[in-house]
N, C-alpha and C positions, 0 to 999 in steps of 0.2 A: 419465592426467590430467597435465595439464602444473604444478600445483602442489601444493603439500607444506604440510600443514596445521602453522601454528606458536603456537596457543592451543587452550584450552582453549573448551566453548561460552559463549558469551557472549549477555545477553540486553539487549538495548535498549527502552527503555522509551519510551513520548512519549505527548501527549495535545494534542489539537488543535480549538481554538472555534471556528466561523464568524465573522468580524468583524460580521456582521448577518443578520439572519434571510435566507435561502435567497441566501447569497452563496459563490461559490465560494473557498473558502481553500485555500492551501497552506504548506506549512514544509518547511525544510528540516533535515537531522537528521544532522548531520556524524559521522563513524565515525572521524576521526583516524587514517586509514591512512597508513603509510610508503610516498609514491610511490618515493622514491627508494630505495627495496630493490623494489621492485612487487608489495608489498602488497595481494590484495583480501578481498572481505569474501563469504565462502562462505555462502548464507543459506539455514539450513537448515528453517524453518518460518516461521510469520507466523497473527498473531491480530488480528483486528478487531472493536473493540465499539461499535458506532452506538449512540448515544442516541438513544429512541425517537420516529418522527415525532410531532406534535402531531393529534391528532383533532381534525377541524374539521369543524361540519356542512357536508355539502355539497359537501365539498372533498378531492379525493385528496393526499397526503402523501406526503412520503418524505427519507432522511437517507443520502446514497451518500458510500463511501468507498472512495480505493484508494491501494496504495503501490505507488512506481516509480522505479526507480532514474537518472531523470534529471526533470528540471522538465515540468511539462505545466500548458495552458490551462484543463484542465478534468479533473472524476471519470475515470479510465480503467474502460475493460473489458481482460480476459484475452486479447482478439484483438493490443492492443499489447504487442509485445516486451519494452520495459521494464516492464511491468507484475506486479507480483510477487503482487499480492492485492490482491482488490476485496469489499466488502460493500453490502451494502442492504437499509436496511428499507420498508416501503413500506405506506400506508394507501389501499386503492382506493374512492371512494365512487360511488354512482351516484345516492343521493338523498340530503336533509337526515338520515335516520336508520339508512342503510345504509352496513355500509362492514366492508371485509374486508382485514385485515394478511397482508403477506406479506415472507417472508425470504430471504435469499440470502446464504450467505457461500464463500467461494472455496475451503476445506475439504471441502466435503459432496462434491465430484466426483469426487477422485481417496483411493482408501487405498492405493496399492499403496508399497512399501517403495523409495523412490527417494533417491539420494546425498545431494541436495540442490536444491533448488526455483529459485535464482538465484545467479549470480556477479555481484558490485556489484567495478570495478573502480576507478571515479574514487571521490572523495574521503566521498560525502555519500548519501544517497536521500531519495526527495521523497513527505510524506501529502498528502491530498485530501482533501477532504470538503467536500461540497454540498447542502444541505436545500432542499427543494421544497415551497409550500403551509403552510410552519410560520409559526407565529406569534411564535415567538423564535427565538434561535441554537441549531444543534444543534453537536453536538461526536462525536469519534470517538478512543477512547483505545486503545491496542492495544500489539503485544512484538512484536519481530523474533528471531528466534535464529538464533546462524550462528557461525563462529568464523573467525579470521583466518588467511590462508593466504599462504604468500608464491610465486607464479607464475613459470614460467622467463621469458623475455625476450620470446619470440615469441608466447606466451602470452599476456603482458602486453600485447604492443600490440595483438593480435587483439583482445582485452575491451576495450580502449579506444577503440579504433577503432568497434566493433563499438558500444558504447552511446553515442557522439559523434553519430555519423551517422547512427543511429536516432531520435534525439534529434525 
């Protein structure tokens, strides 16, 4: 590995509203890394908790959430690179009195014992969260854990490079 861990792990906390019912929000959630030593942020796990869609007769639901380490337009899925973790919950109806929840979080895939799940080199990483079919604003509160690492030179500008131009 081209970098040397220089913290202890650390957990990052946020919690994040819709500005209005089924609007896509984002935030950004700055890690106060030293560029100038080239500083990034080794992430070692991620937990996402969607508040749950609204049951509406009639009407399918749902409350998507994901975190990624540079700005996007819209909820990611795991096929984007930056994408570090995605959740959703989701209410499917087919008539005014049927209707069937389902879940999805980014966890249930994989158990096998891996180093670390993502390297955040610039400064910040970016939540999401989008509700579908609710009737108020949904929210998505969730923890990052990783600890800080400080990378060699070439290192450093591969990971920059590398989530710039993915961007």
């Amino acid at each position: 590995m081209g970098f040397k861990k220089t913290s202890e792990t650390i957990a990052v906390s946020f919690g994040l509203t819709e500005t209005a019912a089924n609007t896509f929000t984002q935030e950004e959630i700055a890690l106060q890394l030293d560029i100038l030593n080239n500083e990034i942020f080794v992430v070692l796990a991620v937990d996402l908790d969607n508040q749950a869609p609204d049951m509406v007769s009639g009407t399918s639901s749902s409350v998507s959430s994901s975190i990624c380490s540079t700005t996007q337009t819209a909820v990611q899925r795991l096929d984007n690179t930056n994408c570090l973790a995605t959740a959703q919950l989701a209410i499917q109806a087919d008539a005014p009195t049927n209707g069937v929840a389902f879940a999805r979080g980014a966890l249930e895939s994989y158990t096998g014992d891996v180093d670390y799940i993502g390297l955040i080199a610039t400064n910040n990483f970016f939540v999401q969260v989008d509700g579908n079919g609710n009737l108020g604003a949904k929210a998505v509160s969730g923890r990052v854990w990783g600890y800080r690492a400080r990378a060699d030179a070439s290192t450093y500008a591969a990971l920059v490079q590398s989530e710039v131009l993915s961007a």
